[in-house]
N, C-alpha and C positions, 0 to 999 in steps of 0.2 A: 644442472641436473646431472647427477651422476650414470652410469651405466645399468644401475641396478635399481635403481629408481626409473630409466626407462625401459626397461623389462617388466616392471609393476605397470606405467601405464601401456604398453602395446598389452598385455591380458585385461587393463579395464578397458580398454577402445575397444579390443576385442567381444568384449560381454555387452557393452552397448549396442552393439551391431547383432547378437543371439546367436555369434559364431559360435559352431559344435554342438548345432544341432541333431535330432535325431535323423540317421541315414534314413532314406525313403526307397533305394533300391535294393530289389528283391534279392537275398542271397539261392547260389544257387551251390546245388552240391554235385561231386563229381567222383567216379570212384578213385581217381588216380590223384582226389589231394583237394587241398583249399584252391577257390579262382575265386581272383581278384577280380574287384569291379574292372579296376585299369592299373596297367603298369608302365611306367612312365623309362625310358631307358635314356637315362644320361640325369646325373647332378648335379650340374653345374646351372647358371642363374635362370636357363629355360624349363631344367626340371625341376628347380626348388617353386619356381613361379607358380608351374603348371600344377604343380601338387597343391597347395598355396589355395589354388585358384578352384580345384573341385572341389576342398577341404569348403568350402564356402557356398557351396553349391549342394553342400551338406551329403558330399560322397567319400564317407572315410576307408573304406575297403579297397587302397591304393599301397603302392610300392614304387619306391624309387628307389632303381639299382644305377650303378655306376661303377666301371671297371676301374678306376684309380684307387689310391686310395685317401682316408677322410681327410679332408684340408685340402687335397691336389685338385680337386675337380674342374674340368673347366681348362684353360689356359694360360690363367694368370700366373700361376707357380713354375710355368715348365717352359712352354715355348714363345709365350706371349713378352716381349722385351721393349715395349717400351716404359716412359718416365711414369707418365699418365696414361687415365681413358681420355679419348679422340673427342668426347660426345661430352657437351656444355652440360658442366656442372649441374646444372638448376631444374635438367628434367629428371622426370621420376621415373621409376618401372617397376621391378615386379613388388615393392609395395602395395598395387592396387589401390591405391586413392584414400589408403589409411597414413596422416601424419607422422602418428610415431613409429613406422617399418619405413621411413623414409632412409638414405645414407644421410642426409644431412640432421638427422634427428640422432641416429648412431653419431656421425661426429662430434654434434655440438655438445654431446652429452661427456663427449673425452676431454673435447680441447674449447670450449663455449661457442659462443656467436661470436665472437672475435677470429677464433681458429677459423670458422666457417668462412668471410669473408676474407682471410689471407691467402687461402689458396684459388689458384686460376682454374686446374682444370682436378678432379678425384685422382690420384697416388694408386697407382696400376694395384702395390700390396694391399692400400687399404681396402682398395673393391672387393676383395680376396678376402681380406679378414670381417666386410662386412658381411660376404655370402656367408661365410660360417656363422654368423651370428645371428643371422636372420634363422637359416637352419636348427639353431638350437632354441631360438624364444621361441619358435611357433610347433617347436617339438615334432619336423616334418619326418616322416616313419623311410629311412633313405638305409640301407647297406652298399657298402663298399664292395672293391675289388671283388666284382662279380660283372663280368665279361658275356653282353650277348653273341652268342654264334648264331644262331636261327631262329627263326618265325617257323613256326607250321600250324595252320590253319586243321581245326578238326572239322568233324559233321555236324558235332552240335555247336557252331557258332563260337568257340571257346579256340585260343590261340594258346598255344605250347612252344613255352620260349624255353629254346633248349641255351641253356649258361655254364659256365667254367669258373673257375677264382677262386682263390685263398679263402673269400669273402660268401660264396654262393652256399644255402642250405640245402641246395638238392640239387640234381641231373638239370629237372626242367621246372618252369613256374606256368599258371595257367592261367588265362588272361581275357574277362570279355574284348576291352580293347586295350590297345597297346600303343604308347605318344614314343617316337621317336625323338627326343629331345636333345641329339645328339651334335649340336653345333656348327660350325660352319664345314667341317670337313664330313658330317655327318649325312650327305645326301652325294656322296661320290667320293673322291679321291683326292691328294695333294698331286698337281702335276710337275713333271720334272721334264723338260721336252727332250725327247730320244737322242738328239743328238748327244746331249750330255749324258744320259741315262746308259748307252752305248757304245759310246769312245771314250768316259773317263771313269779312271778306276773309282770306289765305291770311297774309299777314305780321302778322297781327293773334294766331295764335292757333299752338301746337306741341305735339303727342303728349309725354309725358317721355319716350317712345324716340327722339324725332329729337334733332337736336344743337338747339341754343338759343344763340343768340348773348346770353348774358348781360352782355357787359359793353356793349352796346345800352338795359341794363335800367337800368342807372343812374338814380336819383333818378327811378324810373317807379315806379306802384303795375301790382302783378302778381298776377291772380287763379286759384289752382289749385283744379279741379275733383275731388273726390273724397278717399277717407279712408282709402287702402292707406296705406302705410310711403311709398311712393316719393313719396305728395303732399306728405308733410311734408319728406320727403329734398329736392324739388327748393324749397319752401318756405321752409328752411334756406341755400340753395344761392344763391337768389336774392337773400337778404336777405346773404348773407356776401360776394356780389361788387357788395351797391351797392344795389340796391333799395330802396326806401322803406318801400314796402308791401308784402306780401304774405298774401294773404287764401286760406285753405282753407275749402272748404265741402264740405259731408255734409247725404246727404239724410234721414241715421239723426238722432235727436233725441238721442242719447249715442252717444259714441265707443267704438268698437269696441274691448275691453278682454282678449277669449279668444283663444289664439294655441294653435287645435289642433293645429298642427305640436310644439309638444312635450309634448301627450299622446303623439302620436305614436311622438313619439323611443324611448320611456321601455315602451312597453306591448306591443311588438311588429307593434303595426299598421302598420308602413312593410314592415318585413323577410318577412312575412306576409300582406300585403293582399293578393296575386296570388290567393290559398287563398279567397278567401271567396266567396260564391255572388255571382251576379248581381243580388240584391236588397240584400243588403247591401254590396254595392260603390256602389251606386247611392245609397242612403239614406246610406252613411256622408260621399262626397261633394257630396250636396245638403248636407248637414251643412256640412261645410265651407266651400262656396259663401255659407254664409250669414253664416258669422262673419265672411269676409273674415280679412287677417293686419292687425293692427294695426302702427301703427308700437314699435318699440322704445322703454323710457324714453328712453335716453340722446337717441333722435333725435328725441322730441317735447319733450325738455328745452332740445336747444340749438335748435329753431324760437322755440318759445315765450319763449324768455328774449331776443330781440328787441323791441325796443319797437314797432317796426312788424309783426310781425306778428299776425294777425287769424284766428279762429275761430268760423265758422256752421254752429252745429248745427242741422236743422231745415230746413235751407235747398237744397230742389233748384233746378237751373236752370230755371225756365220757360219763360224765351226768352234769346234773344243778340241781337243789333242795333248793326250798326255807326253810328256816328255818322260827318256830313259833316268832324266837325273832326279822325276819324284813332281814334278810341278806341274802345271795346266796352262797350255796357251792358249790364248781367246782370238778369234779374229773379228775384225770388226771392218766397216766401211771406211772407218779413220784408222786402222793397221791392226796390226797384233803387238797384245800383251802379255806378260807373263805373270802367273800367280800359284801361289804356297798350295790356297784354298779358295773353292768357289760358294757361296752362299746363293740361293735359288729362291727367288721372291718372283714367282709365277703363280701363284694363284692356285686355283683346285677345278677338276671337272666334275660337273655335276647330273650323274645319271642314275637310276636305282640301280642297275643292270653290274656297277661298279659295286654294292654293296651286298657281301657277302650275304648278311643275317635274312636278304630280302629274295634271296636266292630260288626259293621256292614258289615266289608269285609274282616276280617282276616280269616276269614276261605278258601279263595282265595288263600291267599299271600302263595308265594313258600317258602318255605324252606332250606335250603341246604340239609336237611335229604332227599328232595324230588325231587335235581338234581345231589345227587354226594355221590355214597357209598366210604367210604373211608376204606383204610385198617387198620388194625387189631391195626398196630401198632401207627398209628395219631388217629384212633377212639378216637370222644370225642364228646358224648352229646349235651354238653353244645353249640359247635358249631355248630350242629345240627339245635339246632332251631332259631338261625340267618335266618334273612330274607334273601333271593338269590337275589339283588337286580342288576340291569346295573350298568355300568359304571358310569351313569352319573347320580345314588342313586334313581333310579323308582323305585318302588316296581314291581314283576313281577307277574301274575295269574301260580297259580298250574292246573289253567286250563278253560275250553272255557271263561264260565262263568263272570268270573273273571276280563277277558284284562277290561273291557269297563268299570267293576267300578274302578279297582284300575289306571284306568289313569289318570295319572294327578299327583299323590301321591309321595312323594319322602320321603326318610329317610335321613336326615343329621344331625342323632343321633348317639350312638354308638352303636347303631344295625347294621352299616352300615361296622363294622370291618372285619368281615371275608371277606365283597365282593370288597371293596374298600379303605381297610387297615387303617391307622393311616391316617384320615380326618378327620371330626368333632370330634373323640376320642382323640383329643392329639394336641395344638396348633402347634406342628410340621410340619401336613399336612396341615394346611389350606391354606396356601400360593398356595398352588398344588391343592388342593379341591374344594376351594371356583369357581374358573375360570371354573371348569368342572361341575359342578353343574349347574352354571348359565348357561352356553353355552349349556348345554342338556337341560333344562327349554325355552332356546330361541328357540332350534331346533323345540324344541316339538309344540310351540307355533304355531311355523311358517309353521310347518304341517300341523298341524291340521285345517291353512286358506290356503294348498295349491291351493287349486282350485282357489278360489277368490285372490291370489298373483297371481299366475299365469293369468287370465287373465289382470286383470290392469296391468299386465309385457307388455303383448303384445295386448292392446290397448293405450297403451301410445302411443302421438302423437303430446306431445308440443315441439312448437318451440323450438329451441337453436341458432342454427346460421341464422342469418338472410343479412349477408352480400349479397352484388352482384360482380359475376365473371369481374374484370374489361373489361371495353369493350377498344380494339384497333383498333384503324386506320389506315390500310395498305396504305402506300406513294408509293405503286409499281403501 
């Protein structure tokens, strides 16, 4: 099957299913412009889903903006550097349970059922070239390079996204509700720990989410902090476009070897976690927290099979210290190093309080710290300042105050981990996430006009059968 042959069938699957049908919510009007049923911020595979997912739900009065621009969305094009995705070929996601929006229905259609089974795990680019393409067969309504600054909550219920960018049609857009689909860095910050942030100079040191001028790195030794997948990924990275050295270090004394995301996959705890109590949501993500996701074989095979690259187990950072000749000393337990350039694979903090655009109502949003003391032995900060969000990714008020602005607001970022597990965190869930998401955005909708449903329910009074009861003529 070619490409364009399965672009015919994803609009007949489409038409067997009555996708596009007629909207059922109320439009409303406003003097300062059109409002959107919902506006989804970020385009990349959680807000093409999510669009995807109400367009089905038959709520076409949506918008997805996204401050990059078309093709960058996301992170595969920019900061994301490894070979492949992490996550076994064979699961699906934001398809929704339709065959041909599958990637492997996109692949086979380029390279057949043969290409499909020669590769191990999806090609980082091709996930990339597949979100474009899903994006244009389902004709999802997305502008570019339009940057959210702020949320402001009005009286009447209606949210005023004030935006910037090359890409934006106006000042503000106006929004019953608004999906934060803004990614893993989307519910706080990238962290960079102060020591380094504070003793070494700026061109000395780089988050793996910023850009990195590697071919700068050439014939430099290059030191990456931490022992997720992505430290080995840009480790790999560095070494493949030049680098001499590159040295990873962990402050664990063995590498990180259990990858609870596919217990996960396999046991029902992704499609299911929303269900479990508030202690065990807690406990199962401290849980988590601790394993960390290790890198993959394949991608601690091709770091390691570099002759300059280097491995410290045992070895946290104790200080940083820039030298006058231009370089970065590291100390560690097992001594000090020296390095060109340091690479910073720590992870990200996650708080609203951290995000600008939330600025105006996060001091509302609950907490987990502020519905659920946990004990001694799951205690962990970190998850603490997670939003405590529904089932169906609202943000909740920590009190009176609060219901009335933050309604409407949903996180389907990875802030959203402690309250409704591996969903927009991890293409795992979304197959399970996306359907719940949109179907709690529908409810919400349809509430908030119950009054007015409700009467036109029960002043309805058109016709349907118009027959007449035959008439018979009795021969007695």
């Amino acid at each position: 099957m070619s490409l364009e042959a399965l672009n015919k069938r994803v609009k007949t699957d489409l038409s067997y299913l009555a996708f596009g049908g007629p909207d059922w919510v109320r439009p409303v009007d406003h003097p300062n412009g059109h409002v959107y049923d919902v506006i989804i911020v970020g385009g990349g595979q959680s807000g093409l889903g999510t669009a995807f997912g109400l367009l089905r739900e038959r709520i076409s009065n949506i918008l997805v903006i996204d401050e990059n621009k078309e093709g960058l969305e996301g992170p595969w094009e920019t900061y994301a550097r490894m070979v492949t995705l992490r996550t076994p070929k064979q699961l699906t996601s934001i398809d929704q349970g339709i065959p041909s929006l599958t990637f492997r229905s996109w692949w086979e259609a380029q390279v057949g059922a043969e290409g499909w089974e020669a590769i191990d795990k999806i090609p980082r680019g091709d996930w990339m070239n597949y979100l474009r393409w899903y994006r244009q067969v389902l004709g999802l309504p997305v502008i570019n390079e339009v940057k959210l600054k702020l949320i402001e909550p009005t009286e009447e219920g209606i949210h005023r996204l004030h935006i910037e960018g090359a890409g934006a049609p106006s000042k503000t857009l106006l929004a019953r509700k608004v999906v934060l689909a803004t990614g893993i860095q989307g519910g706080g910050e990238w962290h960079v720990p102060t020591m380094i942030s504070e003793k070494c100079p700026r061109h000395l040191y780089a988050h793996t989410s910023e850009a990195i001028d590697f071919e700068a790195l050439k014939g430099k030794k290059v030191a990456v902090l931490g022992g997720g997948a992505s430290a080995f990924d840009n480790a790999n990275f560095a070494l493949t476009e030049g680098a001499t050295e590159a040295h990873v270090f962990l402050r664990r004394k063995e590498m990180p070897r259990i990858n609870p995301i596919r217990q996960m996959e396999s046991s029902g705890m992704i499609e299911h976690f929303h269900v479990l109590s508030d202690a065990d949501k807690y406990a199962a993500m401290s849980h988590f927290f601790k394993h960390n996701q290790p890198p993959t074989n394949d991608t601690f095979g091709r770091a390691s099979q570099w002759p300059g690259f280097h491995l410290h187990l045992a070895s946290p950072w104790l200080d940083v210290e820039a030298t006058s000749e231009g370089a970065a000393v590291v100390t560690t337990p097992q001594g000090k190093f020296t390095f060109d350039f340091l690479i910073i694979s720590t992870g990200l903090l996650t708080d609203p309080a951290l995000r600008p655009e939330l600025s105006l109502v996060e001091s509302h949003i609950a907490r987990w710290g502020d519905r659920y003391r946990a004990p001694e032995e799951v205690f962990n900060p970190v998850l603490d300042a997670h939003p405590y969000l529904s089932p169906g990714f609202a943000f909740l008020s920590r009190d009176e105050e609060g219901k009335k602005l933050l309604h409407g607001l949903f996180a389907f970022n990875y802030s959203a981990l402690i309250s409704c597990g591996l969903s927009a965190s991890a293409l795992s869930g979304m197959r399970f996430a996306i359907p719940r998401l949109a179907s709690a955005i529908a409810e919400e909708l349809f509430l908030d006009d119950r009054e007015k449903n409700l009467i036109d329910y029960f002043d309805y009074d058109e016709v349907e059968f118009v027959g007449e009861w035959p008439k018979v003529t009795s021969k007695l």
